[in-house]
Backbone as ProteinMPNN parsed JSONL, in Angstrom:
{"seq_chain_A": "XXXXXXXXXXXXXXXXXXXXXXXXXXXXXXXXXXXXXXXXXXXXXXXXXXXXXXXXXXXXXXXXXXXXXXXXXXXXXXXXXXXXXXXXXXXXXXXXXXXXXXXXXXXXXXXXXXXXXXXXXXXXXXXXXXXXXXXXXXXXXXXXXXXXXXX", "coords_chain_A": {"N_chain_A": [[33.695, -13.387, -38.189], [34.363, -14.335, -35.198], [35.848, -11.792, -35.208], [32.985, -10.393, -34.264], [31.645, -11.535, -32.164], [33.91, -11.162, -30.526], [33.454, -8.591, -30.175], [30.846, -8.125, -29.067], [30.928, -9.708, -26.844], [32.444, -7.608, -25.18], [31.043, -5.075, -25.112], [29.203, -6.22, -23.663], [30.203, -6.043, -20.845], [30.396, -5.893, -17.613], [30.875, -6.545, -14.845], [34.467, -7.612, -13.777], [35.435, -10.33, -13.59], [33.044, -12.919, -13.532], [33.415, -15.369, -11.821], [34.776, -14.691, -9.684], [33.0, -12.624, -8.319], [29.659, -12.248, -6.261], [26.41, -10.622, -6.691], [23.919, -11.155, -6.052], [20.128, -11.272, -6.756], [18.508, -10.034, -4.382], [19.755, -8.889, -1.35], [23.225, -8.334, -0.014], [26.027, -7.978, -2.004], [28.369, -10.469, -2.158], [32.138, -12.523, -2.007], [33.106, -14.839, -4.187], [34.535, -17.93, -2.911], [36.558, -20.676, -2.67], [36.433, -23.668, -1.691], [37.721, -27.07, -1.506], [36.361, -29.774, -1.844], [37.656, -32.337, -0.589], [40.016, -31.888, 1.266], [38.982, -29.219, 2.18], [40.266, -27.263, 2.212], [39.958, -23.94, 1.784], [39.419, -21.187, -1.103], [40.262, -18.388, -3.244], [41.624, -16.884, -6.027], [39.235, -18.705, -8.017], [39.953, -21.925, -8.836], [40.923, -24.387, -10.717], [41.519, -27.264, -10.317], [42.194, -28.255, -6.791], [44.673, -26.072, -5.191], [46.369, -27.58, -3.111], [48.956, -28.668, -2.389], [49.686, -31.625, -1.261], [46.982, -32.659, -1.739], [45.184, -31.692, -4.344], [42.618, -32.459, -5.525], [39.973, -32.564, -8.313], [37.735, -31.68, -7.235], [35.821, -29.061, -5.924], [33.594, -26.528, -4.51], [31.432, -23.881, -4.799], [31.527, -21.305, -2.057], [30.111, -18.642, -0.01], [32.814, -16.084, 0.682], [33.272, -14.382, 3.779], [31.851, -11.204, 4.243], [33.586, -8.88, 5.849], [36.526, -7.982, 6.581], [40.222, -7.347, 7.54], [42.556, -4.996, 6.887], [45.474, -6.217, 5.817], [47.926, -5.004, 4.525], [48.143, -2.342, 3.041], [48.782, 0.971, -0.16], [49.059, 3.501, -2.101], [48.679, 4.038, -5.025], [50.04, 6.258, -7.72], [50.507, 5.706, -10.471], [48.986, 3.907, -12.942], [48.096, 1.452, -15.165], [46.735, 2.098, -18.24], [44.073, 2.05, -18.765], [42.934, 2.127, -16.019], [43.41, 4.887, -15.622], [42.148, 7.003, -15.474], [40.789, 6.695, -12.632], [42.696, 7.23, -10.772], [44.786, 8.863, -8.417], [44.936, 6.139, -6.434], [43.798, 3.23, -3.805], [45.428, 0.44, -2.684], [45.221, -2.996, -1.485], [45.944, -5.514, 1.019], [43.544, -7.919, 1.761], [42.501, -9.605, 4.87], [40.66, -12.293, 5.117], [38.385, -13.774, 7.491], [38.047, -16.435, 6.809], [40.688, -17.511, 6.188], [41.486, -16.471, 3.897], [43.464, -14.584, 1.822], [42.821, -11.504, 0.193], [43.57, -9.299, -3.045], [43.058, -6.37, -3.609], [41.57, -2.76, -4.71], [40.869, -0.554, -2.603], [38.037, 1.526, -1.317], [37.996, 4.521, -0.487], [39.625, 7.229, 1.289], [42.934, 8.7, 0.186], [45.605, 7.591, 1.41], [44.947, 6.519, 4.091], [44.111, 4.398, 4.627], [44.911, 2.349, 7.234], [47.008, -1.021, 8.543], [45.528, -4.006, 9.758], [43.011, -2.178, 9.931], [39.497, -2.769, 9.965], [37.283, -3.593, 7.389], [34.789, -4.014, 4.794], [33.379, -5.296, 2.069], [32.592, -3.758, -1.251], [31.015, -2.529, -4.028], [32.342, -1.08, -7.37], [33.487, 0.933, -9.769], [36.423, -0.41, -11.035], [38.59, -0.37, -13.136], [38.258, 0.537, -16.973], [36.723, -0.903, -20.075], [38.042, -1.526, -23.361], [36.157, 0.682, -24.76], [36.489, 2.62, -22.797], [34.557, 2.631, -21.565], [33.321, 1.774, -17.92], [34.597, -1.093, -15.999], [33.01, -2.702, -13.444], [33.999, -4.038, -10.546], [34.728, -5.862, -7.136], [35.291, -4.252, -4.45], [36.943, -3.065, -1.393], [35.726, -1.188, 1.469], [36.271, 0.896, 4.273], [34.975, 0.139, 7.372], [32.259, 1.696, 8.787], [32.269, 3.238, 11.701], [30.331, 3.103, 14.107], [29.759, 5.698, 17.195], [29.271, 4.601, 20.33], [26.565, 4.995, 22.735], [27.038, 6.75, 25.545]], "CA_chain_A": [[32.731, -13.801, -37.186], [35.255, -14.181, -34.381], [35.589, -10.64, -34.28], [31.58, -10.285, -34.106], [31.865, -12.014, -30.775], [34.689, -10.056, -29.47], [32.684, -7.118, -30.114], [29.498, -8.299, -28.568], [31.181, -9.637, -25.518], [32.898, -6.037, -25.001], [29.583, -4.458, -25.004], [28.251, -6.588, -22.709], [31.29, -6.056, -20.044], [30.091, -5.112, -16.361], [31.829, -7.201, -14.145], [35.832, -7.703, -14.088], [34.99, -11.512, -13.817], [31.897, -13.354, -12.628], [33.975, -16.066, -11.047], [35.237, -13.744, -8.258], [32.072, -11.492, -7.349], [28.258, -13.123, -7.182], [25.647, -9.721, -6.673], [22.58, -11.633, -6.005], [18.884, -10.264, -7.076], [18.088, -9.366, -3.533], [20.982, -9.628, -0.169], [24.035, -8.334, -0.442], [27.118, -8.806, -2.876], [29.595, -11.449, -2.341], [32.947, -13.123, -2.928], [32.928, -16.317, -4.131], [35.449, -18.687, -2.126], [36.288, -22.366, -3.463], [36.082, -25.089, -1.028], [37.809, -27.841, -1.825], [35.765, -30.862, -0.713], [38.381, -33.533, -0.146], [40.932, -31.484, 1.918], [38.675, -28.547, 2.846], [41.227, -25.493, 2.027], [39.516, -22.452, 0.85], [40.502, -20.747, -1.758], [40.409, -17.305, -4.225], [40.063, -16.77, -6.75], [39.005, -20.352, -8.311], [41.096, -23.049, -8.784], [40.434, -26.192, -11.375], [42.002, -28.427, -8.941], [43.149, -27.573, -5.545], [46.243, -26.106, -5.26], [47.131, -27.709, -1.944], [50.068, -30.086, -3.052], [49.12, -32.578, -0.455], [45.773, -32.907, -2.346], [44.912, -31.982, -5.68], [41.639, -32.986, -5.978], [39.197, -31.558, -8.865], [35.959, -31.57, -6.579], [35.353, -27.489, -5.691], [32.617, -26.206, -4.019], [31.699, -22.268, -4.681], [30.834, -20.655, -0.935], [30.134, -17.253, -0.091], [33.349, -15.604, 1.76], [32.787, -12.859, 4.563], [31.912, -9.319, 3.54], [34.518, -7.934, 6.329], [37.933, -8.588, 6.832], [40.642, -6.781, 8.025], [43.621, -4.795, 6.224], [46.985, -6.692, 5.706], [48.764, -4.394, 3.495], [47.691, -1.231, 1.83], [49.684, 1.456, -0.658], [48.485, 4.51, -2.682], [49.24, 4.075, -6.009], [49.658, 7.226, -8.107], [50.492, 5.907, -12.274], [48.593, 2.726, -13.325], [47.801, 1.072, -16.512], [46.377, 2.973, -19.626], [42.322, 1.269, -18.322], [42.584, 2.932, -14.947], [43.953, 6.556, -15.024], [40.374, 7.91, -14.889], [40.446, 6.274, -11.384], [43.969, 7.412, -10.136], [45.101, 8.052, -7.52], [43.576, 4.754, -5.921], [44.367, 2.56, -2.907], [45.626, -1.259, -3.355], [46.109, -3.508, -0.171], [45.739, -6.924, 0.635], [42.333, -7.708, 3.225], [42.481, -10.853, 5.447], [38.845, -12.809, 5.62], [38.181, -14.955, 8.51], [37.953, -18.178, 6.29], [41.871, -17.569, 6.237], [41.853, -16.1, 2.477], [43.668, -12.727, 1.858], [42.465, -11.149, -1.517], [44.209, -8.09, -3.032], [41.538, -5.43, -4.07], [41.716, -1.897, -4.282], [40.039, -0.164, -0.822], [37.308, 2.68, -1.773], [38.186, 5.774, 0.483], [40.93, 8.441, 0.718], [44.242, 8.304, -0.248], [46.735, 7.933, 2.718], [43.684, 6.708, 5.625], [43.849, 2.856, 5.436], [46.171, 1.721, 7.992], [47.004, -2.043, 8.77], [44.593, -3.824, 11.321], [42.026, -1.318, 10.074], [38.559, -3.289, 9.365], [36.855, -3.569, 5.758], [33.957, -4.453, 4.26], [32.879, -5.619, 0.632], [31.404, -2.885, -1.463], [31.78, -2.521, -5.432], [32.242, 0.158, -7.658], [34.371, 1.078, -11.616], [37.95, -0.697, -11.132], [39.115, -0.005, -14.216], [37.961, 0.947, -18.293], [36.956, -1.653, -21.229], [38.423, -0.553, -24.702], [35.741, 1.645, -25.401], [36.418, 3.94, -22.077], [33.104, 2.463, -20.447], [33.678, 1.487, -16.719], [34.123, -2.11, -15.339], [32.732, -2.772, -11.978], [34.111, -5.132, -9.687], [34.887, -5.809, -5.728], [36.389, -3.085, -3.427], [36.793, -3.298, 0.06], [35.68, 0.056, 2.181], [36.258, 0.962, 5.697], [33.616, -0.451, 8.162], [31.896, 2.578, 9.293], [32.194, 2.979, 13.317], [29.322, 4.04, 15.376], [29.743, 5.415, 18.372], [28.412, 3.515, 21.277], [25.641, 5.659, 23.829], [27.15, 6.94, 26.871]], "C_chain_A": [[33.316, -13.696, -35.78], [35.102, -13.067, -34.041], [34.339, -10.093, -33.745], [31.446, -10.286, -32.854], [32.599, -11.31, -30.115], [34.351, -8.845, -29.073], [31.379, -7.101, -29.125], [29.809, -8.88, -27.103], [31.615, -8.103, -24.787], [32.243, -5.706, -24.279], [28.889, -5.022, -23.813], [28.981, -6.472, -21.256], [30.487, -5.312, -18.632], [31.061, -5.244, -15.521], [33.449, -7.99, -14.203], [35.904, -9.075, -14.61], [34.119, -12.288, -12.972], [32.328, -14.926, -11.786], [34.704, -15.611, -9.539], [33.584, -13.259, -7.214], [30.306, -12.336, -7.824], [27.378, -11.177, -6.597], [24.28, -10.229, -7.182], [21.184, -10.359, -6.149], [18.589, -9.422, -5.37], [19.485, -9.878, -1.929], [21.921, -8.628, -1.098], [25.497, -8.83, -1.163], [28.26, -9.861, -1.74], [30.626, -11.649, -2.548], [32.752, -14.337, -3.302], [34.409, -17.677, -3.869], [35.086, -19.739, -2.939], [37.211, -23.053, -2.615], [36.766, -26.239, -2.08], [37.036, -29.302, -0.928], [36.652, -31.881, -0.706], [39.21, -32.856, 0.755], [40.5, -30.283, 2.96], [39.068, -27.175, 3.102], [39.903, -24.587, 1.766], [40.255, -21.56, -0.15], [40.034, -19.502, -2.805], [41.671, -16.879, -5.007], [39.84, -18.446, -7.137], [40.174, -20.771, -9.161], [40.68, -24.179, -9.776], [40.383, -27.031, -10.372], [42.286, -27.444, -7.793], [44.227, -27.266, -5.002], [46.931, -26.788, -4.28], [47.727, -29.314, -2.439], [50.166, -31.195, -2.027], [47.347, -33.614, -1.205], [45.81, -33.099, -4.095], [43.496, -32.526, -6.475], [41.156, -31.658, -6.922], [37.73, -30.93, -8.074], [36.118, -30.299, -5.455], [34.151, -27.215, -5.631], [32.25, -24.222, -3.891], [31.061, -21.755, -3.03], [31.361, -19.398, -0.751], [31.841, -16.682, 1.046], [32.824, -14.161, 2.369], [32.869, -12.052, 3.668], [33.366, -8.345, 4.411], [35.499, -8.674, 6.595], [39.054, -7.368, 7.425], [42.206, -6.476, 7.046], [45.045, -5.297, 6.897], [48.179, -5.965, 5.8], [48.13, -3.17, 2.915], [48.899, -0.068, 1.492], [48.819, 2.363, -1.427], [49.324, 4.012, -3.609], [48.572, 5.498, -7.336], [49.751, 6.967, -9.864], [49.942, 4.489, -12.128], [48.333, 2.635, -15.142], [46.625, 1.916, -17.15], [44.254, 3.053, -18.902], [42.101, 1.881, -17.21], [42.952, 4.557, -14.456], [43.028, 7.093, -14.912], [40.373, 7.689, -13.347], [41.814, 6.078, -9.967], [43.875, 8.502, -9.769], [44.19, 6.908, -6.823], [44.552, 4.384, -4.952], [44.419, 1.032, -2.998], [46.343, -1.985, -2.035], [45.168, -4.643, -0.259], [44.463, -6.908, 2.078], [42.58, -9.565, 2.994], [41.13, -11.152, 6.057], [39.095, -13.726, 6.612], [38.386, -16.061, 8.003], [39.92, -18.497, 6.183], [41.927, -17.188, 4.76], [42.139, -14.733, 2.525], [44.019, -12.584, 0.418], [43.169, -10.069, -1.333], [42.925, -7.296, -3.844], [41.91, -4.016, -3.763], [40.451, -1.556, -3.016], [39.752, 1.365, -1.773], [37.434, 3.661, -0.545], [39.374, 7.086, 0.299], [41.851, 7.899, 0.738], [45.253, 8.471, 1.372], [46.044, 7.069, 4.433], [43.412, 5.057, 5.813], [45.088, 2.648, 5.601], [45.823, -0.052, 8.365], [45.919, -2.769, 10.116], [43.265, -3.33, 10.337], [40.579, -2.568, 9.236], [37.445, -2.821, 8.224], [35.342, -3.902, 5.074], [33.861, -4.104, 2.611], [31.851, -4.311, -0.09], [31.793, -3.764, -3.393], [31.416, -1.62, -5.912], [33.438, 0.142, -9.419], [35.896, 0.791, -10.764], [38.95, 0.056, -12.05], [38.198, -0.039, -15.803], [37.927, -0.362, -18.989], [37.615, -0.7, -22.486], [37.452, 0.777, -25.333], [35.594, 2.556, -23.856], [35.173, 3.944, -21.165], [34.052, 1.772, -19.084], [33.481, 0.129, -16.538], [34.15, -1.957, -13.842], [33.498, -3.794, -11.767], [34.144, -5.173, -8.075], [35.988, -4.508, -5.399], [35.965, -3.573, -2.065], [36.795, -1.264, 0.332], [36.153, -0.178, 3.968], [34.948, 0.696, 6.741], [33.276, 1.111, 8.835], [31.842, 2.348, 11.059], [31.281, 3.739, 13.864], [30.127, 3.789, 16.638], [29.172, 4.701, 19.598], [28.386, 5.012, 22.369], [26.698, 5.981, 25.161], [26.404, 6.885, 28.057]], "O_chain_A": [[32.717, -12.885, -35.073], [34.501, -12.782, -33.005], [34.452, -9.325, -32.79], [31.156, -9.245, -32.265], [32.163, -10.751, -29.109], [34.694, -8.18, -28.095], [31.022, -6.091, -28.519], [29.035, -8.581, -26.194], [30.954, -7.652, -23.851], [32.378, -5.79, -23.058], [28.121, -4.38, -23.097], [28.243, -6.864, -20.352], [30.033, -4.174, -18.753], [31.962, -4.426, -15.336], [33.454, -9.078, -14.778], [36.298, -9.274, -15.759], [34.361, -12.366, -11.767], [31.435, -15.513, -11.174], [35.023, -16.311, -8.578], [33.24, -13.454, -6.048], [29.868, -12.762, -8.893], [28.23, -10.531, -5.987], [23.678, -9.944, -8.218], [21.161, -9.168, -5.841], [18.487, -8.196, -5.349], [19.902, -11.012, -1.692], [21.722, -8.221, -2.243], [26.002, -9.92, -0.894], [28.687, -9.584, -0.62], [30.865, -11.02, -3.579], [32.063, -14.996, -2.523], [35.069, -18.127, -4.805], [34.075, -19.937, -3.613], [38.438, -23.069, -2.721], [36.423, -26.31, -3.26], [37.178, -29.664, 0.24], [35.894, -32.808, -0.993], [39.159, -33.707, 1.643], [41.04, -30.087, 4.048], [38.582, -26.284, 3.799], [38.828, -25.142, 1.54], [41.444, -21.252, -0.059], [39.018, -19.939, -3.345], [42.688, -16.548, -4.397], [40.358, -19.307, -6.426], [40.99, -20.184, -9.872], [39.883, -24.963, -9.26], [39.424, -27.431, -9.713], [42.528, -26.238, -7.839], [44.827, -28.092, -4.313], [48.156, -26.733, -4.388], [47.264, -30.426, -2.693], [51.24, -31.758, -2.234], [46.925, -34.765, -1.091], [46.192, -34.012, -4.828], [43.369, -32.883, -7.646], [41.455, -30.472, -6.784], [36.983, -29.995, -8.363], [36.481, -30.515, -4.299], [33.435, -27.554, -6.574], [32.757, -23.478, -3.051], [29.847, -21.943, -2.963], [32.474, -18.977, -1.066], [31.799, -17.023, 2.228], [32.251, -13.22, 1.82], [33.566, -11.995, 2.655], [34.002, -7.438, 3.873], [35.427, -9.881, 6.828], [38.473, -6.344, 7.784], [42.875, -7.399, 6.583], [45.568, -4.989, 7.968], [49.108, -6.048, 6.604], [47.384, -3.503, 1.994], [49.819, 0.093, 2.293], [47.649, 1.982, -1.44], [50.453, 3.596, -3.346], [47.426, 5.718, -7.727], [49.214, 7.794, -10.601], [50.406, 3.828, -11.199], [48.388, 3.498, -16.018], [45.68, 2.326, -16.476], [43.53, 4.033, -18.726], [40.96, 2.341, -17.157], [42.818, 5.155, -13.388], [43.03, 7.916, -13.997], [39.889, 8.636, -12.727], [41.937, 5.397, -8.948], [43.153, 9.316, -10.346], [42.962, 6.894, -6.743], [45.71, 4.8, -4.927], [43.422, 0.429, -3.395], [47.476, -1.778, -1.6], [44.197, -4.866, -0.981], [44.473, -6.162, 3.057], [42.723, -10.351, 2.058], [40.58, -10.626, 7.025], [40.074, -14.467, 6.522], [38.973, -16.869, 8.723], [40.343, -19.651, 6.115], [42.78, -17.933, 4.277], [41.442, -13.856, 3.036], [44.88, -13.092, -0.3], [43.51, -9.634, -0.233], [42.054, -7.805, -4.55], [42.516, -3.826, -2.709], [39.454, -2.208, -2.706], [40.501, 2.039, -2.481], [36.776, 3.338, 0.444], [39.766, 7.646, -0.725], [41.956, 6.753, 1.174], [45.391, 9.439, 2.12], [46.584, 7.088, 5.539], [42.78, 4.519, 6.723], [46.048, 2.665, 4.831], [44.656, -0.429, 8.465], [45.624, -2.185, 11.159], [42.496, -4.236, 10.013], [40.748, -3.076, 8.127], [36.86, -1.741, 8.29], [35.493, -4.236, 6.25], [34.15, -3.048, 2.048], [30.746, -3.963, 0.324], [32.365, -4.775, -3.801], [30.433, -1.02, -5.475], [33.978, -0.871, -9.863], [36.398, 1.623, -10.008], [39.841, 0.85, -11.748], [37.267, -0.839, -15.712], [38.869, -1.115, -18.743], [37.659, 0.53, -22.519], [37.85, 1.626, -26.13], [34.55, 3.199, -23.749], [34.808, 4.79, -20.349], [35.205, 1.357, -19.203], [32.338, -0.244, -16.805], [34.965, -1.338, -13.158], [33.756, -4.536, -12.715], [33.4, -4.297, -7.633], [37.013, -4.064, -5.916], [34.99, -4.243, -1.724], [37.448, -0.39, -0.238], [36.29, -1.221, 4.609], [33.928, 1.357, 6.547], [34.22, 1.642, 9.421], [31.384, 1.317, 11.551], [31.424, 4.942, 14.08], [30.735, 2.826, 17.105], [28.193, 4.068, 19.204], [29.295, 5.762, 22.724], [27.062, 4.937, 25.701], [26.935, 7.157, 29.133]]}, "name": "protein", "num_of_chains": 1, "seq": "XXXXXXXXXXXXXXXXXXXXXXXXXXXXXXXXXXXXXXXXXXXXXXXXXXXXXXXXXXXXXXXXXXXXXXXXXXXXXXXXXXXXXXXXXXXXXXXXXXXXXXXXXXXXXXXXXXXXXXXXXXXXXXXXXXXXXXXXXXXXXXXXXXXXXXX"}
């Protein structure tokens, strides 16, 4: 029976985990930040308690964090695990949100073209493979498209 279940969750696999990313019926996707309400941190991904060792409380609040943020850290990575070589070469850098949270996420664009500084926005798209070779989605960060401004 057990395995029944393991099989039937599988199958049902979209999202990496629905505690990270919300992709509401209408609006765009999301992260989902956790608020601690006694101390007020923010925090990703979720937390039982609040890690801030001053605190510790269990009482977490899910709120949406920004869609754009700005690159930390980024790196081309050319061999990954067995689940993502369909989707190699890829880019993996850390993006800093306004709320003060910096997630690590691969960045959807070319290989070599996100530099530090450079601003991001929330997309999503296939991370990596379940066991049967189907695609999971989850969060990526892209490059904020720049219009020019009118002369």
């Amino acid at each position: 029976m057990a395995d029944r279940v393991n099989k039937d969750k599988q199958e049902n696999i979209v999202f990496f985990h629905p505690d990270l990313l919300e992709i509401p019926e209408t609006g765009l996707p999301y992260l989902k930040g956790y608020r601690c309400r006694q101390c007020g941190k923010i925090w990703f991904p979720k937390f039982a308690q609040c890690p801030n060792p001053d605190c510790w409380s269990e009482a977490m609040e899910v709120i949406p964090l920004s869609r754009r943020g700005r690159i930390y850290s980024a790196t081309d990575v050319f061999i990954g695990q067995p689940s993502m070589r369909r989707y190699m070469p890829l880019t993996m850098g850390y993006v800093d949100l306004p709320e003060g949270v910096r997630i690590f996420s691969q960045l959807d664009g070319e290989l070599g073209s996100f530099k530090c500084e450079d601003e991001v926005e929330l997309t999503t798209g296939p991370v990596r493979d379940n066991p049967k070779g189907e695609a999971i989605c989850s969060y990526k960060f892209k490059k904020v498209e720049q219009t020019e401004r009118p002369k």
